[in-house]
C-alpha positions in Angstrom: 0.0 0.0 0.0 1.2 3.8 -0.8 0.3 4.1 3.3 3.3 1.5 3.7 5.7 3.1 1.5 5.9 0.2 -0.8 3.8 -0.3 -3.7 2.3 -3.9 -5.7 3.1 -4.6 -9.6 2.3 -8.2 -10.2 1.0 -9.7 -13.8 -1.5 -12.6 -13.5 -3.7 -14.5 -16.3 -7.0 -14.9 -15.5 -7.9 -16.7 -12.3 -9.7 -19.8 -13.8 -6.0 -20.4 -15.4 -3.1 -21.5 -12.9 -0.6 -21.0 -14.8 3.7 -20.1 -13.4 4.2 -16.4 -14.5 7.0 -18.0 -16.5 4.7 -20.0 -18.7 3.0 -18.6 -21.8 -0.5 -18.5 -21.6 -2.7 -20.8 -23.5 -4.5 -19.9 -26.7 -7.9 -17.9 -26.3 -6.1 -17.1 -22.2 -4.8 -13.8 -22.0 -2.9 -12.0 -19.5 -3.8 -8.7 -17.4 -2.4 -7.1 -14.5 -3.6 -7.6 -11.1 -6.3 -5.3 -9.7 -5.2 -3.3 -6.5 -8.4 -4.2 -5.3 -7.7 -8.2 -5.7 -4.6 -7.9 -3.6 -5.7 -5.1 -1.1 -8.9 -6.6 -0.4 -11.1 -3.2 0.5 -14.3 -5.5 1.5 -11.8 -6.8 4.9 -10.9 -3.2 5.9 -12.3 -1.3 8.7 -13.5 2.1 8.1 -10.2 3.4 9.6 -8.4 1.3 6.8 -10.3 2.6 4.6 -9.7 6.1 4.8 -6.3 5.1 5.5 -6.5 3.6 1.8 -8.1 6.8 0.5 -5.4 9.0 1.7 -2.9 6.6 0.4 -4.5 6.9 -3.2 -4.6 11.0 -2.8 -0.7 10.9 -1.7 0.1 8.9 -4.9 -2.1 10.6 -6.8 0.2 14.0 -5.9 3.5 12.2 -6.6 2.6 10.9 -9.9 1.1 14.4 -10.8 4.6 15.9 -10.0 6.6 13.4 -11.7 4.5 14.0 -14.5 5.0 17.5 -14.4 8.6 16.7 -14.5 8.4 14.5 -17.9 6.0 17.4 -19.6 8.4 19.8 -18.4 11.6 17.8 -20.2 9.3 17.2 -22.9 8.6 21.2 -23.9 12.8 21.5 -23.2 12.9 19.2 -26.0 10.7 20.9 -28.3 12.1 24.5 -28.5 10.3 27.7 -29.7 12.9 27.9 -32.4 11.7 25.2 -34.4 8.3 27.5 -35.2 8.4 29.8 -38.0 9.2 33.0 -37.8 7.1 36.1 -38.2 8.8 36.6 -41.8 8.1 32.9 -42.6 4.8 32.3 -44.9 3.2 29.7 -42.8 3.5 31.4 -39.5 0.7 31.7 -37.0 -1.3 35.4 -37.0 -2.1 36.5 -33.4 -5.9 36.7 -32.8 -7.1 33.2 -34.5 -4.7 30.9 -31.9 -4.0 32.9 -28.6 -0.5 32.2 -27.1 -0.9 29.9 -24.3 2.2 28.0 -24.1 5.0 29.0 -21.9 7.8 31.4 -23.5 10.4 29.3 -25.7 8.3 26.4 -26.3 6.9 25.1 -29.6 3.4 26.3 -29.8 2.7 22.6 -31.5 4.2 21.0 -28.2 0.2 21.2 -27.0 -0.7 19.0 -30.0 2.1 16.6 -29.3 0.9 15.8 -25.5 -2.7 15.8 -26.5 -1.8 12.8 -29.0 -0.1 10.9 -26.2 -2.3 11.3 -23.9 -5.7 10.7 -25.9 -7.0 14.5 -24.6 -8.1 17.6 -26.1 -6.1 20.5 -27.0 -7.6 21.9 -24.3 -6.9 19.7 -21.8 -3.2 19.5 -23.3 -2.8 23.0 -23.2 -3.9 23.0 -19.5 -1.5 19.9 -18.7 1.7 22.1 -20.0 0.4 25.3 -18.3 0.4 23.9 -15.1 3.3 21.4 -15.6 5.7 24.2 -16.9 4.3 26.3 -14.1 5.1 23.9 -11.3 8.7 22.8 -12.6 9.7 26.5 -13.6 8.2 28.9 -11.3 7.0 27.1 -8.3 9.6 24.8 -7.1 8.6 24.6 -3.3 4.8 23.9 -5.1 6.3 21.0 -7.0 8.0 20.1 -4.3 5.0 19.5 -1.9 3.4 18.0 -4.4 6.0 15.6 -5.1 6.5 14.6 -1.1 2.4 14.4 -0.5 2.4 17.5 1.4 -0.1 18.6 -0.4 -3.0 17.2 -3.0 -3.2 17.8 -6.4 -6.4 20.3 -6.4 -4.9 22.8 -4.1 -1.6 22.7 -5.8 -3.8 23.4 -8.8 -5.2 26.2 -7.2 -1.7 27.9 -6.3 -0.8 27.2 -9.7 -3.8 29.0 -11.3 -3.2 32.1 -8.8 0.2 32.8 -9.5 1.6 31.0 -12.9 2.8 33.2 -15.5 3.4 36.2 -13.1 6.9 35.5 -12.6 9.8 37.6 -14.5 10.9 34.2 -15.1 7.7 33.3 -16.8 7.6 36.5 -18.8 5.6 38.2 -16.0 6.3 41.6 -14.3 6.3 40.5 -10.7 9.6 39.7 -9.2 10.2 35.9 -8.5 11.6 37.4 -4.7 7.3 38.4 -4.2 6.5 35.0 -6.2 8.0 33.5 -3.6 6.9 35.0 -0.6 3.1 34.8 -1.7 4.1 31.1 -2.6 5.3 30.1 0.8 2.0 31.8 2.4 -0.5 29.7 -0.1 1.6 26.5 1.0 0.9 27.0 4.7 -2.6 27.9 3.9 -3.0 25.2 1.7 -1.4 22.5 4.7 -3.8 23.8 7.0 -6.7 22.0 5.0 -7.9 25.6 3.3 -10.7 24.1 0.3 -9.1 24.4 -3.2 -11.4 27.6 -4.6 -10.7 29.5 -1.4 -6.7 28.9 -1.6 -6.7 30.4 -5.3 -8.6 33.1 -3.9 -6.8 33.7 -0.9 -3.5 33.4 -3.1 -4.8 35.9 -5.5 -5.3 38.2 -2.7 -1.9 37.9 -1.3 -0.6 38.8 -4.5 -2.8 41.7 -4.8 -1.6 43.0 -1.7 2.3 42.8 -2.8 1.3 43.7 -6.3 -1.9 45.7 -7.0 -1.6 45.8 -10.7 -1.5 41.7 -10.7 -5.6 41.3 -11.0 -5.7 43.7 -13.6 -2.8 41.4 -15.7 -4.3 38.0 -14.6 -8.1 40.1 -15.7 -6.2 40.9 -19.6 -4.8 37.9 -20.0 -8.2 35.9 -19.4 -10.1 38.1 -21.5 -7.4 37.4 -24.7 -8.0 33.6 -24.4 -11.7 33.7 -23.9 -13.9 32.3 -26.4 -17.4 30.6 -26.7 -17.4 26.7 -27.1 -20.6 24.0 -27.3 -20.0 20.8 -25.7 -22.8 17.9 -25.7 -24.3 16.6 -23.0 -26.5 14.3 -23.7 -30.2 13.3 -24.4 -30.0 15.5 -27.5 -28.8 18.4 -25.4 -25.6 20.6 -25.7 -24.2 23.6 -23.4 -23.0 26.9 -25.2 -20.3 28.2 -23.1 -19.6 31.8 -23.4 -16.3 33.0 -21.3 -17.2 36.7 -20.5 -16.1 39.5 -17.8 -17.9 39.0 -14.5 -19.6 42.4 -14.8 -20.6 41.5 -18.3 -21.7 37.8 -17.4 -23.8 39.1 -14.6 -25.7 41.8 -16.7 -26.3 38.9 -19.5 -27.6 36.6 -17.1 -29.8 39.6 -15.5 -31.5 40.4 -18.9 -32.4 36.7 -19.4 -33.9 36.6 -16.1 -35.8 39.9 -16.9 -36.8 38.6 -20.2 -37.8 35.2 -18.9 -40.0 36.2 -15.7 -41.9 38.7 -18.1 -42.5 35.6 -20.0 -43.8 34.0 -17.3 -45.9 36.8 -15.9 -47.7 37.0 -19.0 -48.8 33.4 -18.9 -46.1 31.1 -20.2 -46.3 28.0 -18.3 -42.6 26.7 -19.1 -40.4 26.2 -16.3 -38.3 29.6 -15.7 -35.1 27.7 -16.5 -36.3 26.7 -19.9 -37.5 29.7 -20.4 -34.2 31.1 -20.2 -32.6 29.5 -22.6 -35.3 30.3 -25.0 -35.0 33.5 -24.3 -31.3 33.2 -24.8 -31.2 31.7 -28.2 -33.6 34.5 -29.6 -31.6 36.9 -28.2 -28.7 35.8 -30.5 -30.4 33.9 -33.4 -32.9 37.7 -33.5 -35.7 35.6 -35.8 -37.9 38.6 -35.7 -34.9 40.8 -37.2 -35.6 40.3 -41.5 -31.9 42.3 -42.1 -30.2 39.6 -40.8 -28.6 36.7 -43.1 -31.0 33.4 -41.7 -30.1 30.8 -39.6 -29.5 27.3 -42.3 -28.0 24.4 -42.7 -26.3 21.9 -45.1 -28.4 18.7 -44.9 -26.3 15.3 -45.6 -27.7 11.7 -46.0 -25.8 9.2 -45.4 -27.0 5.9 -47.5 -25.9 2.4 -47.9 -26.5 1.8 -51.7 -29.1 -0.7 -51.2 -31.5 1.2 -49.6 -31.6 3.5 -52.5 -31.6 0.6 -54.6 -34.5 -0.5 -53.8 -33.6 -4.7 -53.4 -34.8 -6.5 -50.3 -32.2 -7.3 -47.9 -30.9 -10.5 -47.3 -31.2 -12.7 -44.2 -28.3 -11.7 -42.8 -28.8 -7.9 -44.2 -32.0 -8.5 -41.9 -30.3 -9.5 -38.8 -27.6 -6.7 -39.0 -30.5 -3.8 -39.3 -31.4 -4.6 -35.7 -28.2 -3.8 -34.8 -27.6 -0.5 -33.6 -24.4 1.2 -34.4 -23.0 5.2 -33.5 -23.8 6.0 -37.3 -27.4 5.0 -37.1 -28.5 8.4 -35.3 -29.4 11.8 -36.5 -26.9 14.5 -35.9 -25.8 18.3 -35.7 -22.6 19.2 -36.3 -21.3 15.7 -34.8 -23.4 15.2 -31.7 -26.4 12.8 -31.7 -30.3 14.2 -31.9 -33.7 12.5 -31.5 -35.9 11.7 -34.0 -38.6 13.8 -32.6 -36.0 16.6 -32.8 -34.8 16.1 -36.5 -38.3 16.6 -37.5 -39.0 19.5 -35.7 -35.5 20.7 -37.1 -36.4 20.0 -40.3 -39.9 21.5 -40.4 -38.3 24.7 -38.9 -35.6 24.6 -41.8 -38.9 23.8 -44.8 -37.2 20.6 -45.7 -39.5 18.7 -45.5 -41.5 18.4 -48.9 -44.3 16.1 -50.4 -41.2 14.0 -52.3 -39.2 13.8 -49.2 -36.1 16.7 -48.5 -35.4 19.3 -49.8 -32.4 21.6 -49.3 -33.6 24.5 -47.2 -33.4 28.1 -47.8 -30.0 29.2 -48.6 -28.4 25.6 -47.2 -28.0 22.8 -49.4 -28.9 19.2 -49.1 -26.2 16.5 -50.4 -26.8 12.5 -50.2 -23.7 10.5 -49.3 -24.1 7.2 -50.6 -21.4 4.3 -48.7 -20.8 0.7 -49.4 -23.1 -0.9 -47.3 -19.8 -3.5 -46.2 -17.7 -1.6 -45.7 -19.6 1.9 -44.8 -16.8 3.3 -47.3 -17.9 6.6 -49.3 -18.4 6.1 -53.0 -20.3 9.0 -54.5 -21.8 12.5 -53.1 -24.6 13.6 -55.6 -27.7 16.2 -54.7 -30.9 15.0 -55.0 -31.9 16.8 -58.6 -28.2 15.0 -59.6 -29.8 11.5 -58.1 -32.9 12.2 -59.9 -31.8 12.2 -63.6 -29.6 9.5 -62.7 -32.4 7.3 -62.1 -34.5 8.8 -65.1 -31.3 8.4 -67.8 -30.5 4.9 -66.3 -27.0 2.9 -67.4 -26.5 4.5 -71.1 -25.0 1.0 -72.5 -28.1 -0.9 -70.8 -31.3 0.5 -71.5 -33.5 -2.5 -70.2 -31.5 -1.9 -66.7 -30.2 -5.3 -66.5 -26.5 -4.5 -65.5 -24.3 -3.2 -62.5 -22.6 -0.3 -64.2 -21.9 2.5 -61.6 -23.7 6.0 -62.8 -21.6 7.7 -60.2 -18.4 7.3 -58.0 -16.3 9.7 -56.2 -14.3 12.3 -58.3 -11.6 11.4 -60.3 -7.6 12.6 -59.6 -7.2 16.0 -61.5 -3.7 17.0 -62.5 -3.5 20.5 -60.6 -2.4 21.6 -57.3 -6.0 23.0 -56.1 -9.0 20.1 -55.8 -12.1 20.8 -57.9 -15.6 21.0 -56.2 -16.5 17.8 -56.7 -13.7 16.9 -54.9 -14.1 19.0 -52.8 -17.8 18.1 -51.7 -17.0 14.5 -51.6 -13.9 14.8 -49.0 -16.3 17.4 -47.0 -18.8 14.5 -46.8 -15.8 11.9 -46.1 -14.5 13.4 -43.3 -17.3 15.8 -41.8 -14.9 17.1 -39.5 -10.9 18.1 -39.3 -8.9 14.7 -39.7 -6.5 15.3 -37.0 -6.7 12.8 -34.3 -9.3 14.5 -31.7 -10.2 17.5 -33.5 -13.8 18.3 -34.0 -13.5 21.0 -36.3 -16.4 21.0 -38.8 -15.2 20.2 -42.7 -16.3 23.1 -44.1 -13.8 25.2 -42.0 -11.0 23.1 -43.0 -8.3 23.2 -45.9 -8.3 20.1 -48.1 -4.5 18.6 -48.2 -2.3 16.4 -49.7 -1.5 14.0 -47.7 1.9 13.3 -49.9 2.8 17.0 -50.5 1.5 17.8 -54.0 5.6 19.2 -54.4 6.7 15.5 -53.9 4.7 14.1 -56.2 1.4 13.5 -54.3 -1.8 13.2 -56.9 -4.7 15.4 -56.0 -6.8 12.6 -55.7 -9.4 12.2 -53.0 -6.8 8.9 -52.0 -4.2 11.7 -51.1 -6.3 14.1 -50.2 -8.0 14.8 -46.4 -9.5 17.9 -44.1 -7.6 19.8 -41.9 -8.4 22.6 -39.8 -5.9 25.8 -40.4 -3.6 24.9 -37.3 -3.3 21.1 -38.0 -2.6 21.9 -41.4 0.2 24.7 -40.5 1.4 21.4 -38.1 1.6 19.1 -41.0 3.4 21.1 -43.0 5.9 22.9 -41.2 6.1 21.3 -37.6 9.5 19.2 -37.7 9.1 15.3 -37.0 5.7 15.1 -37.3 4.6 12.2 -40.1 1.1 11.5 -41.8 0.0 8.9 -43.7 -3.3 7.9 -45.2 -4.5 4.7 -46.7 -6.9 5.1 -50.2 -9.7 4.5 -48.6 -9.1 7.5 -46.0 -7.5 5.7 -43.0 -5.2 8.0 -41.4 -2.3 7.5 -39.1 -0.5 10.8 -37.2 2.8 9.7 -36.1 4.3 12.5 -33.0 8.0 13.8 -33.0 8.2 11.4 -29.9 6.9 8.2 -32.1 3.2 7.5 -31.3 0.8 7.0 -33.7 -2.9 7.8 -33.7 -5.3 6.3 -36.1 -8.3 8.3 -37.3 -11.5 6.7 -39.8 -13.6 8.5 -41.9 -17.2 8.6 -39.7 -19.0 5.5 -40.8 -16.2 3.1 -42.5 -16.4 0.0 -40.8 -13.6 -2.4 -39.7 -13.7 -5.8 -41.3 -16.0 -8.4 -40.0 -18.8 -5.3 -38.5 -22.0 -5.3 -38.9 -23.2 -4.3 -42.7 -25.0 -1.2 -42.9 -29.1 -1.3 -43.9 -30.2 2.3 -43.2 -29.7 5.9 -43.8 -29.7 8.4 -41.0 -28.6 12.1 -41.8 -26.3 14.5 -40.8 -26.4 18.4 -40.6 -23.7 20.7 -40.0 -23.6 24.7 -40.2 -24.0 26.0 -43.9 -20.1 26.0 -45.3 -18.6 29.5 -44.9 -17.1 31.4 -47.6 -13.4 30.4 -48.2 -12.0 33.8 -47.8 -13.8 33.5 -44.6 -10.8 30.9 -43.2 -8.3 32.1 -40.9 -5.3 33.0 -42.8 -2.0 31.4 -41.8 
């Protein structure tokens, strides 16, 4: 146990087998690591042990987060800020579309690099070398409680958040003597048991007091890196997360409160909370204001060629349909909706007609139609497109008897820049930024060679993939970083530091999956114009 100053490693197959840890395991049998709580036994511990435990895990906990501040640390020494380009360098990033939140003399791609290892977001990366650089650089005696379990990892979190970046040694204006002294303060605060949001707030204080102008820095530096972000939660329901000023947050939520217990006064029998987001939502979207550009959509539906064919399916087509999979549901902008909401979405959009969909008013409506093995992509086509296919029929086989393909996806162009078929047909490949983890919708991406187009790569939707702007500026002109994709869109992102990250186009199934039987659809904001992308 950690409380015993000795920990357990011990690999075991499973316990039907008895086999020496010597011995290779049979075939079928595989081997796994012994739980802690096999050899530790929490069901025979008093309560007293088991708090015992608890603290044990919480003092481990804070070593490991050191030590791994230690390795992120080493990491971002190894991945200097002069490997970025230059401000004279085409290719360089433009202040205002990616706001600097990586310490000073580190690769702004180092972020992307621990986010890859660790299977996290940027954002999450980009907090992880924050605080890691923080703790190793400017707040030794921090790291160093931390490291000897003198305190936890929240409320060294908290010191961190108070006081990283304000150090001269951190770029900051404060000198690292005051650092210091506000640093040794928090400590003792934060051994005396002081809860996590009141150290920060205590420490923020302290630092005040030694340094009035510090809120007013930590204020400007908040307010650069603020943006506004949805994130789903569920049951067909996402949270739009708008990072504001306090004073400005406050008045926003005021108004909505106003607006919404007017609503309420006048009869509306909605519970106050949903009438607040309501009330939000028209206060952004304006639907009463006819000056405004209107809310649309791109509409995309995704179907396995022999629905549209029209042949019954076969037994074990059949069996496979009751199958659900995370490409049978409806979806905006990647996160799954009901039913019940895509047709109240689509009635609100008009695209719903007597012959089915329709694109709505200034959106478009594309349908995506996959191999129904493999859940591969072969053709993109709008519906008046689908609809003279049918009526022309195979040219060389008027009677229809034949299995000629009317359409497939574009064909390889020899020219640097893709055409808009191509164009459309990756955009309904990928839906979103290829990237391992990123989420960025396809229509705010660049479409890139894979192979650079200078080395010989064909523009050819086989060498061809979405990126967003910064993954793209990564690709190109990060050093070490290697990307390969396979023709029909696999695609493996190989860090610096040698890990490799596999990404599938949405839908494509792995060998020996279910086969695909039905169409959902997918919507997305309408494509921007392309001058409209951040520039590099």
């Amino acid at each position: 146990m950690f409380g015993g100053g000795y920990g357990v490693g011990l690999t075991v197959v499973d316990r039907a087998e008895s086999l020496p840890a010597w011995a290779p395991p049979p075939p079928g049998v595989t081997r796994r690591r012994t739980r802690l709580s096999e050899v530790l036994a929490p069901e025979s511990c008093s309560e007293e042990e088991l708090v015992r435990e608890m603290r044990a895990v919480a003092d481990g906990r804070a070593q490991l987060a050191a030590y791994e501040a230690v390795l992120v640390a080493e990491l971002a020494a190894r991945r200097p800020a002069q490997t970025d380009l230059t401000d004279d360098q085409p290719g360089h990033s433009v202040e205002g579309w990616g706001p600097a939140r990586v310490a000073v003399g580190v690769s702004e791609f180092l972020v992307d690099e621990l986010a890859l290892l660790k299977g996290i977001s940027l954002g999450a990366a980009t907090g992880l070398a924050e605080r890691s650089l923080a703790l190793v650089r400017e707040l030794p005696a921090t790291w160093a409680a931390l490291a000897d379990g003198l305190v936890d990892q929240p409320r060294a979190n908290a010191i961190v958040r108070a006081l990283a970046g304000q150090s001269q040694s951190a770029g900051g204006p404060v000198e690292p003597a005051v650092v210091a002294e506000v640093e040794a303060q928090a400590l003792a605060w934060a051994r005396a048991g002081e809860t996590p949001v009141r150290l920060r707030e205590r420490t923020a204080a302290a630092l005040i007091a030694l340094d009035a102008a510090a809120a007013d820095r930590r204020r400007k530096r908040a307010e650069r890196v603020a943006d506004v972000r949805v994130r789903s939660v569920g049951n067909g329901m996402s949270e739009l997360i708008v990072e504001l000023p306090t004073p400005v947050a406050a008045a926003c939520r005021e108004t909505v409160d106003t607006y919404a217990r007017m609503a309420k006064d006048d009869g509306d029998e909605r519970p106050i909370g949903q009438l607040r987001t309501c009330v939000t939502a028209d206060l952004v979207l304006r639907p009463w204001d006819a000056t405004r550009p209107t809310v649309t959509a791109h509409l995309q539906v995704i179907a396995p060629l022999p629905v549209l064919g029209g042949r019954p399916a076969e037994p074990d087509e059949a069996e496979s349909a009751r199958v659900p999979t995370d490409e049978d549901a409806a979806s905006v902008d990647g996160a799954p909706i009901t039913h019940q909401q895509l047709r109240d979405l689509l009635a609100q959009l008009d695209s719903l007609c007597p012959g089915g969909l329709q694109a709505p008013t200034g959106g478009s409506l594309d349908i995506s139609l996959v191999d129904p093995v493999t859940g591969a992509l072969r053709a993109t086509v709008t519906r008046p497109e689908l609809e003279r296919l049918v009526r022309r029929g195979c040219p060389d086989h008027p009677d229809g008897a034949c299995s000629c393909p009317l359409a497939d996806r574009p064909p390889p162009v020899d020219r640097y820049t893709p055409t808009p078929a191509q164009r459309r047909f990756l955009h309904a490949r990928d839906r979103t930024c290829r990237h391992p983890g990123c989420r960025r919708p396809a229509a705010r991406t660049d479409l890139d060679h894979v192979q650079s187009h200078a080395d010989g790569g064909a523009t050819d939707c086989a060498n061809l993939c979405c990126l967003c702007r910064r993954h793209h500026r990564l690709k190109t002109h990060a050093p070490g970083w290697r990307f390969t994709m396979t023709a029909d869109g696999v695609l493996s992102v190989t860090t610096p530091s040698g890990v490799t990250r596999t990404t599938r186009p949405p839908g494509l199934q792995v060998l020996g999956r279910e086969r695909r039987t039905s169409s959902h659809l997918v919507l997305s904001g309408a494509p921007p114009d392309v001058d409209d992308l951040p520039p590099f």
